[in-house]
N, C-alpha and C positions, 0 to 999 in steps of 0.2 A: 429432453431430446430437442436440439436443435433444428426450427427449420428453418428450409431455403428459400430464401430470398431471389426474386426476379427484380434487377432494377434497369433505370430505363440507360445505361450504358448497355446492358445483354442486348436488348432491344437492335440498338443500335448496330449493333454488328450483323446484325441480320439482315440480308434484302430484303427492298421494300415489296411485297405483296410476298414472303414466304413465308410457311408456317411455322409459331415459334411454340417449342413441347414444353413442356413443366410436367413434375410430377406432383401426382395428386399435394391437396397440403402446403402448394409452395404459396410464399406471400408475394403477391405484386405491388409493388407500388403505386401511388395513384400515379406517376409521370411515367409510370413503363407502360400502366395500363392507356393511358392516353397516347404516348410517340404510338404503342402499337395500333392504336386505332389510326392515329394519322397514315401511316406509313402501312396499312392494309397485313399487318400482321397480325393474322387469324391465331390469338389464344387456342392451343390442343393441348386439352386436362387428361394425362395416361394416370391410368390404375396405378401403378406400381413404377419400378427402375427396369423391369424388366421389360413392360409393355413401351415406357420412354427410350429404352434402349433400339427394341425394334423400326420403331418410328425415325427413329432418329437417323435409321439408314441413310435415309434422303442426304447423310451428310457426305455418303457414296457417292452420290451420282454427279458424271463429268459430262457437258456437254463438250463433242468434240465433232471441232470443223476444219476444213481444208479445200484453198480452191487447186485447182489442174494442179499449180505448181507443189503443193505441200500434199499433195496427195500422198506419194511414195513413205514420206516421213510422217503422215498421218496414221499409214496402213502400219509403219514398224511400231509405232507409242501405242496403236490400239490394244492388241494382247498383254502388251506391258502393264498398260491400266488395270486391265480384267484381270491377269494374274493378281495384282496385289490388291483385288476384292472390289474393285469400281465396276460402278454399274457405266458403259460407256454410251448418252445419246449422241449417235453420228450424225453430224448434220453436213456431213460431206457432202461432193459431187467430183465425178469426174469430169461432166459435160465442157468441154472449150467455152461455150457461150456464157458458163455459170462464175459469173468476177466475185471478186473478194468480199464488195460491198456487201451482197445478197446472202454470203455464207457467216461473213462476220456478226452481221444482223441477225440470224438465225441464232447462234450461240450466244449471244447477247440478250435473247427476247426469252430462251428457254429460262437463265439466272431470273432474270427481270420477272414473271410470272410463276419464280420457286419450283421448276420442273429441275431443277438443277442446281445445285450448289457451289460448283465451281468451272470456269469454262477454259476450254485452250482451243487456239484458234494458231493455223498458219496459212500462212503463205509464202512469196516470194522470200521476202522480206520480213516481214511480220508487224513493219510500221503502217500499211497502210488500215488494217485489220486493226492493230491498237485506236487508231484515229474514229474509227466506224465505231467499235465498241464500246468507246468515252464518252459518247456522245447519248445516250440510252442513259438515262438516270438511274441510277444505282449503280452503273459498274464503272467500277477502277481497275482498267485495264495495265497491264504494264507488260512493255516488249524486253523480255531478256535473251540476253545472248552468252551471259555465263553463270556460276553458279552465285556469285556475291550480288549481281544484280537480282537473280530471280530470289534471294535471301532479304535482301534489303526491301521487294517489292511487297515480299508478305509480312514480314517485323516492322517494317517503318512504314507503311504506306497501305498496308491491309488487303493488295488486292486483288481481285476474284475470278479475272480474265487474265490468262497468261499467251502470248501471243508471242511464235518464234515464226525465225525466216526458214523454211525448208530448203532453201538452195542457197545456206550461209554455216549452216551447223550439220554437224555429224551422229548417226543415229544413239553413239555414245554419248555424245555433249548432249543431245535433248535429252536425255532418260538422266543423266547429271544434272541438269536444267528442274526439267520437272519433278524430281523425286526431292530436288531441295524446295522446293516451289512449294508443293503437298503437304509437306513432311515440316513447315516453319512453321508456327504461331504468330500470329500478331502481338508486338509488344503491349500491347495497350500504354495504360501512364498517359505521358508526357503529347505522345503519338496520336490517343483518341481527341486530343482538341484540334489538334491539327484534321483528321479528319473529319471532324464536327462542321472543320471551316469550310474544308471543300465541300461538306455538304448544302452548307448555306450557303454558300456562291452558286451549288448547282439551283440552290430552291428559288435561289433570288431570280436566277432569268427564263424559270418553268411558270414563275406568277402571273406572265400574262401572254403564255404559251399552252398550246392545250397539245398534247403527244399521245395519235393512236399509235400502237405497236402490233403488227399482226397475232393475232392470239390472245392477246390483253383483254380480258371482258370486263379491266376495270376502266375505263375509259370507253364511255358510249356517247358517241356523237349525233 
């Protein structure tokens, strides 16, 4: 009987500080076992495929945000999500006062501390929310506005924040948007050096930066 193997590319495709499952019996590597320590990925040993299965929910869960302006197009993707089995965290607001920066942040810090697996964020526009989102270590934000970009953001570029303009697309194009968004794999190959690199460019200028995140209990000041 063959078993499986966790090596440290798995690793890698996981946010840093979220839980990574194995099942019982699986072999780690010593460099998966070590990235996961770097990168605060809590090793969870399940019983069985069936107890990894349940766990692995967590692969569910969407954080979703909207300032004023994306609001409307927040409210129509919401049931859309939930219908096709997503657990949806809203990190909306309707308040006038409550700007992009503050919401974007939000859906950004949920991925970042593994309350969340994947996040979609709008606004106006959906560039200024990509800009706020990239900037939070670990997420690779990408603003799409059709289906070939939101395809190319998750097969060549792996990433994890998807961020549309509410008052540029229509409630059919997001749900065309998002469902190819969801629904692609990451190529890996050729792709995961590429972002190996982005990631060492981010680690390169985090070296002599120290970054709380609201909610983050790894990072105590």
């Amino acid at each position: 009987m063959n078993r499986k193997v966790l090596t440290e590319q798995d690793v890698k495709r996981l946010l840093p500080g979220s839980p990574c499952y194995v099942e019982a019996g699986t072999i780690l590597t010593p460099l998966a076992r070590e990235i996961a320590d770097d990168r605060q990925n809590t090793i969870i040993v399940c019983a069985n495929g069936e107890e990894l299965a349940s766990l692995k929910a967590y692969n569910r869960r969407i954080a979703l945000g909207a300032d004023p302006t994306g609001w409307t197009l927040k409210e129509q993707l919401k049931p859309f999500l939930q219908d096709d089995g997503y657990l949806v965290l809203d990190c909306s607001s309707h308040h006038e006062l409550v700007d992009y920066p503050e919401v974007a942040l939000q859906v950004a810090t949920l991925l970042k501390t593994g309350k969340a697996h994947l996040g979609i964020m709008i606004d106006a526009a959906g560039i200024g929310s990509c800009m706020v989102a990239n900037k939070v270590p670990g997420i690779r934000a990408a603003n799409c506005y059709d289906r070939l970009t939101a395809l190319n953001s998750r097969e060549q570029n792996d990433a994890n924040l998807l961020t549309l303009g509410g008052e540029l697309i229509s409630f059919d194009l997001a749900t065309s948007i998002v469902s190819t968004w969801l629904n692609t794999p990451f190529a890996g190959g050729p792709q995961q050096k590429r972002i190996s690199r982005i990631e060492e460019v981010e680690q390169q200028f985090l070296q002599t930066t120290i970054v709380a995140l609201p909610g983050d209990s790894t990072c105590a000041l």
